[in-house]
C-alpha positions in Angstrom: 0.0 0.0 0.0 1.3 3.7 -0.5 0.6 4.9 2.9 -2.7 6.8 1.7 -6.0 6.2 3.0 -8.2 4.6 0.5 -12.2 4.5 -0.2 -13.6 1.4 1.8 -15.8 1.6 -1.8 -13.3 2.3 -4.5 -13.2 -1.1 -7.0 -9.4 -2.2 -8.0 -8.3 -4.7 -9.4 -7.3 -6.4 -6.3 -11.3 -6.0 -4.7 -12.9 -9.6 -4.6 -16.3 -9.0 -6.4 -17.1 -12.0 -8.8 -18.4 -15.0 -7.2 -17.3 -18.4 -8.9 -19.8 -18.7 -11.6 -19.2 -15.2 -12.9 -14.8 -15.9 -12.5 -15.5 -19.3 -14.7 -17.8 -17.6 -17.0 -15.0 -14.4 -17.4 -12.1 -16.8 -17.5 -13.7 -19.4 -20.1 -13.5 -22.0 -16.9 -15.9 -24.6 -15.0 -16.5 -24.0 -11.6 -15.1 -26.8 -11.0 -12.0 -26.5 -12.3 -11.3 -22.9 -10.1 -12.3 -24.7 -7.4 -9.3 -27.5 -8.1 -6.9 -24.3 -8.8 -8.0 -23.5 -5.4 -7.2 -26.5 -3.7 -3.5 -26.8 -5.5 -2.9 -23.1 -4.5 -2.9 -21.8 -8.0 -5.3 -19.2 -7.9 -6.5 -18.5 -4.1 -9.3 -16.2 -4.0 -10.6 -14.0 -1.1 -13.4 -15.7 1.0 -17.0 -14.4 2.2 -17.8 -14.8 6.3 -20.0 -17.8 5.1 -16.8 -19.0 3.3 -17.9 -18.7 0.1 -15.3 -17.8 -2.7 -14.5 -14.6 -4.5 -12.7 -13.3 -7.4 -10.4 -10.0 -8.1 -10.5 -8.6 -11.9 -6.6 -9.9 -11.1 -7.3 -13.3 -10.0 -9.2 -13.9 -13.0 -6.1 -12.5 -15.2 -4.1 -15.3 -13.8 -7.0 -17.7 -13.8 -6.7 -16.9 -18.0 -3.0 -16.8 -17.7 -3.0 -20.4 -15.9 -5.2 -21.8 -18.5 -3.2 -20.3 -21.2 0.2 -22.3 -19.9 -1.8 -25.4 -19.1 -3.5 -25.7 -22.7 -1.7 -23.7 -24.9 2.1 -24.5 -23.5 1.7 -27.4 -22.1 3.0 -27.0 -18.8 1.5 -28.8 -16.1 0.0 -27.8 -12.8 3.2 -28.1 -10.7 5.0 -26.0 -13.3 2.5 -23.5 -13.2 2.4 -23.2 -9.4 6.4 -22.9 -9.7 5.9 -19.8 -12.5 3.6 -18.3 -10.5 5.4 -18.3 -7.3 8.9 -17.0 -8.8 6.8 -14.4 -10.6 5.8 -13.2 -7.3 9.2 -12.9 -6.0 10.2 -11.2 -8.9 7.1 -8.7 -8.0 8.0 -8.6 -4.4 12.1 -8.1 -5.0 11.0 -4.9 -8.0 9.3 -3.4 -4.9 12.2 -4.2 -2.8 14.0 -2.9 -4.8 12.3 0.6 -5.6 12.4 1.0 -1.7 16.0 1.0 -1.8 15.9 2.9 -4.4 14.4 5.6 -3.0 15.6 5.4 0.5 19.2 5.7 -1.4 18.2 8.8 -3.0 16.2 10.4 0.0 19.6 9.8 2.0 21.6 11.0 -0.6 19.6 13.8 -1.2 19.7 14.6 2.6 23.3 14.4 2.9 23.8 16.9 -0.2 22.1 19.2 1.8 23.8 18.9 4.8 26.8 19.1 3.2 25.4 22.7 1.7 24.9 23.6 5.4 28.7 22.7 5.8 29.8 25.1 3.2 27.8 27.7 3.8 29.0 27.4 7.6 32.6 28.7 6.5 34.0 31.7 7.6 34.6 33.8 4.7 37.1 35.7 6.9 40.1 33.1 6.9 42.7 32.8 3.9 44.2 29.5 2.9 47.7 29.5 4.3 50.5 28.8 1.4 53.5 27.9 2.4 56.0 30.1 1.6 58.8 28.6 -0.3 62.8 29.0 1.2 65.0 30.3 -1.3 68.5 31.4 -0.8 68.4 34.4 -3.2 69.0 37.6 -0.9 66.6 40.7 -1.3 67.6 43.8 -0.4 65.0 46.3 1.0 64.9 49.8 0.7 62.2 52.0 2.2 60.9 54.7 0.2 61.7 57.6 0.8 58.9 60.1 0.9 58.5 63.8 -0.5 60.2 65.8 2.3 63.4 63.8 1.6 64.1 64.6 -1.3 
């Protein structure tokens, strides 16, 4: 979640709406058959107080998407399961991975300031030193002589 309060009404794609005869009739599946996906932990929808099932706009995206490997691919159930469960830690790692990302650049972003606060906390009064280099010529002074001297 993004840390912002959300509508108790607003519909995403993640809000469990469709009960099973409407997810089997949108995903071109039996009941039957969601209820097996169920069971093997393929698709897991949300359930009602009277345990009833219900479907997400998303679940029925990967009801379609599981149907699509099984018939169309050929992979079986297990494989499925597998693909699904590394695509959710691919998922989970790109969030990761954004929260890095932007704690990195809200620390590096606070540290570039602070370091402003450092320069501009200089004194402007002070002079770098430079060393003066020893030589072993010899200099002759004179003082000038002023006006009335001359």
């Amino acid at each position: 979640m993004d840390g912002r309060r959300r509508n108790p009404y607003e519909l995403t794609e993640e809000t469990p709406v469709y009960v099973i005869s409407v997810a089997a009739q949108l995903s071109g599946l039996h009941p039957q058959t969601l209820r097996q996906y169920d069971r093997l932990g393929l698709v897991s929808p949300d359930r009602t107080p009277g345990r009833g099932r219900r479907y997400s706009a998303r679940d029925i995206e990967l009801l379609r998407q599981v149907q699509e490997l099984s018939q169309d691919e050929g992979i079986n159930l297990a494989g499925i399961k597998r693909i699904i469960e590394l695509e959710n830690q691919v998922t989970a790692l790109e969030q990761h991975i954004a929260d890095l990302t932007a704690a990195v650049d809200g620390a590096a972003a606070a540290m570039s300031q602070r370091e402003a606060q450092v320069h501009a906390s200089y004194r402007r009064d002070l002079v770098p030193y430079q060393e003066v280099q020893r030589t072993s010529a010899l200099v002759v002074w004179r003082p000038k002589r002023s006006s009335t001297d001359q």
